[in-house]
C-alpha positions in Angstrom: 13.2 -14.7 -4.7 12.5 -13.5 -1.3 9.6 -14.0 0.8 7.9 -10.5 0.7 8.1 -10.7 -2.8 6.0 -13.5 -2.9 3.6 -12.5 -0.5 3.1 -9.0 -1.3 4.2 -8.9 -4.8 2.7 -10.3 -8.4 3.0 -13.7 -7.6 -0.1 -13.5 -4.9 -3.0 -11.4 -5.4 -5.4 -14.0 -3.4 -5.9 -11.4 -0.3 -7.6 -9.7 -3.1 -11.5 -12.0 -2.8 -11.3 -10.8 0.6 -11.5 -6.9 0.0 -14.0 -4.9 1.0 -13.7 -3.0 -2.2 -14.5 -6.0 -4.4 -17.6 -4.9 -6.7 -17.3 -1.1 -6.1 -16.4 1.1 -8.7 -12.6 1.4 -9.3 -12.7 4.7 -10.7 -13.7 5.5 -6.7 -9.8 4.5 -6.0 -8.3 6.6 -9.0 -9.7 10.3 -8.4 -8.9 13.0 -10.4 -6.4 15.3 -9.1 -7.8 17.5 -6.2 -10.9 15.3 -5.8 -11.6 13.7 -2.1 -10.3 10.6 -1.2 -12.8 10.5 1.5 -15.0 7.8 -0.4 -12.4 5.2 -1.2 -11.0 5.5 2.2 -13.9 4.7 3.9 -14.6 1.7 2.0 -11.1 0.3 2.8 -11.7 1.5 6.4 -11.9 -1.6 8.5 -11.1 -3.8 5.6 -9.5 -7.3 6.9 -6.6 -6.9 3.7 -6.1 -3.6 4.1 -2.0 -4.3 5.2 -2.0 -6.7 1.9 -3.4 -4.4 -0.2 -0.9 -1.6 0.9 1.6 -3.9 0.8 1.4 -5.1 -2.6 0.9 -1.5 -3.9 4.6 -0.7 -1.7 5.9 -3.4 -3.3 4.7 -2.9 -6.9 5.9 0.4 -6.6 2.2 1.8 -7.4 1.8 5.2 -8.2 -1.6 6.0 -8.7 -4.6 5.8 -6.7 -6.1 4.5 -3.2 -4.4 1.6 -2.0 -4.5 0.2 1.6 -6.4 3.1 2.8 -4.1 5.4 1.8 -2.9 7.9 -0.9 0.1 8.4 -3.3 1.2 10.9 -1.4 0.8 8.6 2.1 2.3 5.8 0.4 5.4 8.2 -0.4 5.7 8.9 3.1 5.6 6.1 4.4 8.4 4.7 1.9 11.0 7.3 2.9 10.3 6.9 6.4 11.0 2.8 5.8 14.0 3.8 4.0 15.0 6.3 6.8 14.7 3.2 9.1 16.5 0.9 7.3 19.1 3.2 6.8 19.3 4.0 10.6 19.4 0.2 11.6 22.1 -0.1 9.2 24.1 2.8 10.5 23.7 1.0 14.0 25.1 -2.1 12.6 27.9 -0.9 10.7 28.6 1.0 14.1 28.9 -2.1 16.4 
């Protein structure tokens, strides 16, 4: 099992006490399609677990709602341009 997997994934969810959005509403995080996501980025805004939290959701390959700060449609991003990355390092290895 590798480390990040353990870290980030559904063996450790203790980063989760720490959260700022512990107590608040969930359905804040899960807004209907359209609706702002202004609310439940403000509340993770500063949040100390914020990198955990997106990390886990990255990991558990979540699709819906605010995690980390940031969207579904952020998250996507930001796991293409990861790929992209890995893929580039790999090109650069396989090149040496």
């Amino acid at each position: 099992m590798d480390l990040a997997a353990v870290l980030y994934g559904r063996l450790d969810r203790s980063w989760q006490a720490q959260a700022n959005c512990m107590g608040v509403d969930p359905d804040l995080f899960f807004p209907e399609r359209g609706a702002s996501t202004r609310e439940a980025k403000e509340v993770c805004r500063g949040c100390v677990v914020r990198e955990d939290c997106l990390e886990y959701a990255l990991a558990n390959g979540e699709k819906f709602g605010i995690w980390g700060g940031m969207s579904e449609r952020e998250r996507r991003r930001l796991r293409r341009a990861r790929a992209l990355q890995r893929r580039a390092a790999a090109a650069m290895t396989d090149a040496s």
